[in-house]
C-alpha positions in Angstrom: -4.2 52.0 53.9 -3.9 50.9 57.4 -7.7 50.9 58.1 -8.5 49.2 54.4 -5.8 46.2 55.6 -7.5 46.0 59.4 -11.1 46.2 57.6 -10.0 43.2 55.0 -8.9 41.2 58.3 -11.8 41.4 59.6 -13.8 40.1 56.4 -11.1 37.3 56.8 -11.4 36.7 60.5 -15.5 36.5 59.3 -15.4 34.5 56.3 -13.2 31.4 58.2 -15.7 31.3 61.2 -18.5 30.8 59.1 -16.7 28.4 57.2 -16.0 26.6 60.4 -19.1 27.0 62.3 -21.5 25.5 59.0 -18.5 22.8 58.5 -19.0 21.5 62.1 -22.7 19.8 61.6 -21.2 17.8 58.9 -21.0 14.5 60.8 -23.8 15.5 62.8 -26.9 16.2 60.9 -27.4 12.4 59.1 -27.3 10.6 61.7 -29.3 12.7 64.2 -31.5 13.1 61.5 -32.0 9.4 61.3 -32.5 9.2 65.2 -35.0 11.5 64.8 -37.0 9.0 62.4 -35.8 10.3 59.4 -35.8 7.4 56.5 -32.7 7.6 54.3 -35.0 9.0 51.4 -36.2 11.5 54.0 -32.7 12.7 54.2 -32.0 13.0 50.9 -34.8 15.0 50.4 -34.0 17.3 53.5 -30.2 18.0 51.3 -32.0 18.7 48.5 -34.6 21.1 49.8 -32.0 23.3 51.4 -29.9 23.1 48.1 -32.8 24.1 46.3 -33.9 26.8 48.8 -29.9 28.3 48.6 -30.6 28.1 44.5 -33.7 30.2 44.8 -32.3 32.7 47.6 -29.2 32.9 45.2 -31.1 34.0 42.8 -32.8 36.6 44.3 -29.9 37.8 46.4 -28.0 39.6 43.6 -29.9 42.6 43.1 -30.7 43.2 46.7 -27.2 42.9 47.8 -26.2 45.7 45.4 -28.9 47.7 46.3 -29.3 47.7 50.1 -25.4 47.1 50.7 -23.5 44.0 51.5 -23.3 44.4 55.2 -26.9 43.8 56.3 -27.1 40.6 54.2 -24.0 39.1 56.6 -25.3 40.6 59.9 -29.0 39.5 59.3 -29.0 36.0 58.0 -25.9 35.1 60.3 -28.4 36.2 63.2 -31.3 34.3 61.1 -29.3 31.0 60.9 -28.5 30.7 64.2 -31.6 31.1 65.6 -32.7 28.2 63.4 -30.2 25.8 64.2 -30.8 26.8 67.8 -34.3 25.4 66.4 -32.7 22.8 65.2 -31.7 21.2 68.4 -35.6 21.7 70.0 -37.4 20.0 66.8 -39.9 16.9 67.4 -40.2 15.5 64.1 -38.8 15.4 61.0 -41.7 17.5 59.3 -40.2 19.8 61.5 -36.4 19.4 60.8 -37.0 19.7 56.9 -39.0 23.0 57.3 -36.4 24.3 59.1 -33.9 23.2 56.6 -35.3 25.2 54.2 -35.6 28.2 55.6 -31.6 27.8 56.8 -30.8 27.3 52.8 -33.0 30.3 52.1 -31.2 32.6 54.8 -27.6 31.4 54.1 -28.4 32.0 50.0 -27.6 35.8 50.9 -24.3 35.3 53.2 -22.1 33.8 50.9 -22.5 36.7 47.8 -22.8 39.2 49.9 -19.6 38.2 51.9 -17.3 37.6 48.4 -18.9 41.0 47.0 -17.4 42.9 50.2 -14.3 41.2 49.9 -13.5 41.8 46.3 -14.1 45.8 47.1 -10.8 45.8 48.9 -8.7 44.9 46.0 -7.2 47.7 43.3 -6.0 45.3 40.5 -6.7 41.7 39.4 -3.4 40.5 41.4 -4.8 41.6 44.5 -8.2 40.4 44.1 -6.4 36.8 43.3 -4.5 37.1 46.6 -7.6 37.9 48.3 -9.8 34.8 47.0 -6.7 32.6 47.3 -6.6 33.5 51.2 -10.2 33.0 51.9 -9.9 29.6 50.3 -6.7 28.8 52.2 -8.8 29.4 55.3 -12.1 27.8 54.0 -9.9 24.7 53.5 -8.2 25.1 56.7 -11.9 25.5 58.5 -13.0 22.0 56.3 -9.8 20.2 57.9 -10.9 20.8 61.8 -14.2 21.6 61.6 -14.8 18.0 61.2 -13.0 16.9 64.1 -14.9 19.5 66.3 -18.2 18.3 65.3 -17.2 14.8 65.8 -16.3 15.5 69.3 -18.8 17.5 69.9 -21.3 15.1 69.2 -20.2 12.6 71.2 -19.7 14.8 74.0 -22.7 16.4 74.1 -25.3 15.1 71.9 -26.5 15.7 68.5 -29.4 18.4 69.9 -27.0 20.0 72.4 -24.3 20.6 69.1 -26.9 22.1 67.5 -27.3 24.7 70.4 -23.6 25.5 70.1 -23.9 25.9 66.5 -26.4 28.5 66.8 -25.0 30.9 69.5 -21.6 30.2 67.7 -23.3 31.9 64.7 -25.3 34.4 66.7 -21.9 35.8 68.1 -20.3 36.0 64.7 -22.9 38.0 63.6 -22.7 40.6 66.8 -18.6 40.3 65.7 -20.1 41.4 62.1 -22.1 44.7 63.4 -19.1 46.0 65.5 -16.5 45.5 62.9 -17.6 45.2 59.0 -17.5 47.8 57.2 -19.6 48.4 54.0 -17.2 50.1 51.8 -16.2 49.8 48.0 -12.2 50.6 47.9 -12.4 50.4 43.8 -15.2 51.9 41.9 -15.4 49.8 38.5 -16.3 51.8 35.2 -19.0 49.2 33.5 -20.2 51.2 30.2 -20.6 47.7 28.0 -24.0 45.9 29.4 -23.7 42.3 30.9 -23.7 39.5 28.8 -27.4 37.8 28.4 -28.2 34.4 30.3 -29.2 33.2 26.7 -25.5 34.0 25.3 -24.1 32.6 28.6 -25.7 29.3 28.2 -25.2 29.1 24.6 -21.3 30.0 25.0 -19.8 26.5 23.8 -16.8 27.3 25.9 -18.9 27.0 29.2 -21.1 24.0 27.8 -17.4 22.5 29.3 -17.4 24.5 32.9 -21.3 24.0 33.2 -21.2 20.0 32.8 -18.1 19.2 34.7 -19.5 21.7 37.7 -22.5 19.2 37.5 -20.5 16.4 37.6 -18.5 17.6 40.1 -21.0 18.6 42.7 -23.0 15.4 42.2 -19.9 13.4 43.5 -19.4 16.2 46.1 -22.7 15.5 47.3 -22.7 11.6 47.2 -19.9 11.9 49.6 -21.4 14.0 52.0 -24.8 11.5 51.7 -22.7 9.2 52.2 -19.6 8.8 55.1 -22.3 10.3 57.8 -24.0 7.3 56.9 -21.4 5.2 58.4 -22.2 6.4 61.4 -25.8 4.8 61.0 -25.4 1.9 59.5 -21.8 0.5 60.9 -22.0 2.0 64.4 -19.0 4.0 64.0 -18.9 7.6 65.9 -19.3 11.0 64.5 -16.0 11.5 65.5 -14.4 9.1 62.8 -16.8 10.2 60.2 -15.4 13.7 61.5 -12.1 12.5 60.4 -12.9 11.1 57.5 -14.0 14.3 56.6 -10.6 15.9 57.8 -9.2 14.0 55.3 -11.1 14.9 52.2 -10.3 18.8 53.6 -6.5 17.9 53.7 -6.1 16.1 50.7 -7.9 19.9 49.0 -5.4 21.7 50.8 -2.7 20.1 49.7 -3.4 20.2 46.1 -4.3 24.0 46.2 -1.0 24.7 47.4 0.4 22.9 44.4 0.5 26.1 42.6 2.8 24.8 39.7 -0.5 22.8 38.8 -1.6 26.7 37.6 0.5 26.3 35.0 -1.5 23.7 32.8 -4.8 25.1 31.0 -7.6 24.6 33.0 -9.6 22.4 31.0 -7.1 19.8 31.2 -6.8 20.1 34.6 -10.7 19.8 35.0 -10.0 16.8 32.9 -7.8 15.5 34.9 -9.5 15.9 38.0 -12.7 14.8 36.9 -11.1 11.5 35.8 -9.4 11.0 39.3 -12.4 11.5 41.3 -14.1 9.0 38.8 -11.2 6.5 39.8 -11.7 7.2 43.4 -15.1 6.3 43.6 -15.1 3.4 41.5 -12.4 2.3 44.3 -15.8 3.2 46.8 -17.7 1.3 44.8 -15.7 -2.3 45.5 -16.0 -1.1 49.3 -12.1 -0.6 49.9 -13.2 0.6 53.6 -9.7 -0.2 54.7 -8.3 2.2 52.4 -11.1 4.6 52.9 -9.3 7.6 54.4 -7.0 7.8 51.5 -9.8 7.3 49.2 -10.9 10.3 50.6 -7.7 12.7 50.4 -7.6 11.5 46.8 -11.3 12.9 46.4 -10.4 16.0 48.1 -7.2 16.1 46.1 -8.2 15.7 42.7 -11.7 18.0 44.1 -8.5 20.5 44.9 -7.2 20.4 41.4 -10.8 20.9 39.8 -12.5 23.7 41.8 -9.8 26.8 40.9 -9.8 25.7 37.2 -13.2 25.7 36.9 -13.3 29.7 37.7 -9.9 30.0 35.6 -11.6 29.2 32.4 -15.0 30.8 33.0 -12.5 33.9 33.1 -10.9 32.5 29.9 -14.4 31.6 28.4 -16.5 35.1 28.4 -15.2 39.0 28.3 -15.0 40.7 31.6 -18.1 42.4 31.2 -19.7 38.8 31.4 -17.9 37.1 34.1 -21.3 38.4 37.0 -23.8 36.5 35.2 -21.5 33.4 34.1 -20.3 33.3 37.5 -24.2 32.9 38.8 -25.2 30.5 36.7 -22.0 28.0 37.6 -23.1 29.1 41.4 -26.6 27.7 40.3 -25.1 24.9 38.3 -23.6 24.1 41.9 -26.6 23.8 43.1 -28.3 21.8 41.1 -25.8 19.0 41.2 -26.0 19.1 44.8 -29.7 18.7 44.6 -29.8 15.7 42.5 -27.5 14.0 44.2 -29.1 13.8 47.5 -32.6 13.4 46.2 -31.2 10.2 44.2 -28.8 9.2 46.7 -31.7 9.0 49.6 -33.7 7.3 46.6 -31.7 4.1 45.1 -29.4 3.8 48.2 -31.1 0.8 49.3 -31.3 -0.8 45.9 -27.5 0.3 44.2 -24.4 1.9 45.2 -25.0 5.6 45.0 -21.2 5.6 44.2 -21.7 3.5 41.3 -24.5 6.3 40.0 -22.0 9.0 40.7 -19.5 7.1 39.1 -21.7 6.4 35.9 -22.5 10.1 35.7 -19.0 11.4 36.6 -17.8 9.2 33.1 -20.3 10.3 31.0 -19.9 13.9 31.5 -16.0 13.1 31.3 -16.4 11.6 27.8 -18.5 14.9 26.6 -15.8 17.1 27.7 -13.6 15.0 25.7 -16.1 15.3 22.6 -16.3 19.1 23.3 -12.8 19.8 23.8 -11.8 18.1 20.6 -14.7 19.6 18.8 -14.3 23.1 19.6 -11.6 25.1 17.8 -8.8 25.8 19.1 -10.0 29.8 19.7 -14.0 30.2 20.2 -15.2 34.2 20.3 -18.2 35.3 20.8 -17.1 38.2 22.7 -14.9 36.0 24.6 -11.3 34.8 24.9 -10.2 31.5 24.4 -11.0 28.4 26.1 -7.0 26.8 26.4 
């Protein structure tokens, strides 16, 4: 019991300096992307192509991850990754730069499932694996908060290539951390007799049409913002050490509405109402350019981000039998993704001609009003081998 608590600490120790090392770059990579030569469509493009490369990697990581073990697909691509942002900081174009942006998405598309998948072997009931995704998050959130700040400073201090160096042995050392003392072990074994539910039924579950859109939505805004604040940096001569705060922000304004745990107490798709129709509000505050306001336009983004991103896996839960929740969890990971792609590809594309907040904004509301239509349409219980949608 002992060992299986140190073991768990270890994933935790793990999990929050990847979180912080991949957080630092934040402020960092659009403007020295842009000193590079990099035009603001360029830019977007790069986003997108790494999103898109995570989607595909996603995709095939899965099935490798359950059949070669979960520890080799933390230790490798953590080695992988930091050798490419080592890279990173040596690059002389941005031809180069968006190739290796890519194949950083690609690598870091098997960390991430690979690290949960480990994690959620060292729980023995539901309750427990709660705990255990409620702690990573706590520290995910807590990494987002200073990471920020670090990479700020750490451009300033030492220049955008330099940070990049830092970075990569940063990640190269994790991943030595990860050989000496991860352990590839299962603590519950899970009887599964009933086959997974099809990607057909999970994409024709009405109770997910909700989940699915709002994700979209959701991750488009995400990713506007991130476009976006680095900007500042470019185009109003402001250091990556304010941008890094503004970013602090965003992570503190999450923080504090995950530890609002009374908010658990309302059904999730109102809270994914309600937190859709906040961060709407927010940005149409971006919109009129409220710059003086701007680092509490940003907690409330975090904030009502905060409220959104724990109901969102609550009612996939709700929405689709146990034996379903693998492949309806993938295709929300995916459904990530793909907002994330479209929003820097557009952003980098119409910023110069219309407010990419304004876009977000539009497409935020729309998807809002759908959920309305949906949630009003759908009876109060939907089965189809599923539980209710509250």
């Amino acid at each position: 019991m002992r060992e299986a608590t140190a073991d768990k600490l270890h994933i935790f120790i793990m999990m929050f300096l990847i979180s912080l090392i991949m957080s630092i770059q934040a402020p960092i990579f659009t403007p020295y992307a842009a000193m590079i030569g990099a035009s603001s469509i360029l830019i977007g493009i790069m986003l997108s192509v790494a999103q898109l490369a995570n989607l595909i990697g996603n995709l095939i990581a899965g099935p490798l991850v359950d059949r070669f073990g979960k520890r080799l697909f933390i230790t490798f691509p953590l080695l992988v990754s930091g050798s490419l942002f080592i890279f990173h900081g040596l690059v002389a174009n941005t031809a180069e730069l968006l190739l290796l942006r890519a194949l950083n998405g690609f690598s870091l598309a098997f960390l991430i499932p690979a690290a949960m998948a480990l994690l959620s072997g060292y729980a023995e009931n539901s309750r427990q694996q709660g705990k255990n995704m409620a702690v990573n998050g706590m520290l995910a959130t807590i990494a987002s908060i200073i990471a920020p700040l670090i990479g700020g400073k750490l451009g300033v201090m030492v220049g955008y290539a330099n940070s990049y160096f830092v970075i990569g042995a940063a990640l190269i050392i994790t991943s030595i951390y990860t050989m000496f003392f991860l352990k590839d072990r299962q603590a519950v074994t899970v009887n599964r007799r009933n086959q997974s539910l099809g990607l057909i039924q999970v994409l024709t579950n009405p109770g997910l049409h909700v989940v699915f859109l709002t994700g979209f939505a959701v991750m488009y805004i995400h990713g506007v913002i991130i476009y976006e604040i680095p900007y500042l940096s470019v185009e109003k001569g402001l250091s990556t050490v304010t941008t890094g705060k503004l970013f602090s922000f965003m992570a503190i304004g999450t923080f504090f509405s995950l530890s609002l745990f009374f908010i658990n107490r309302f059904a999730p798709v109102k809270r994914l109402i309600f937190g859709l129709f906040g961060m709407c509000m927010t940005l149409f505050a971006l919109i009129n350019e409220w710059t003086a306001a701007l680092s509490l336009l940003l907690f409330l983004m975090g904030f009502f981000f905060g409220v959104i991103m724990p109901a969102m896996a609550t009612a996939v839960t709700d929405a689709v039998a146990r034996e379903g929740h693998g492949r309806a969890f993938g295709v929300m990971s995916a459904v990530y993704s793909l907002g994330m792609i479209f929003s820097s590809f557009v952003t980098g594309l119409i910023r110069e001609i219309i407010s990419p907040y304004f876009i977000a904004f539009l497409i935020g509301m729309l998807v809002l009003s759908f959920v309305g239509y949906m949630k009003l349409r759908l009876p109060r219980s939907a089965h189809t081998k599923v539980t209710t949608l509250r």
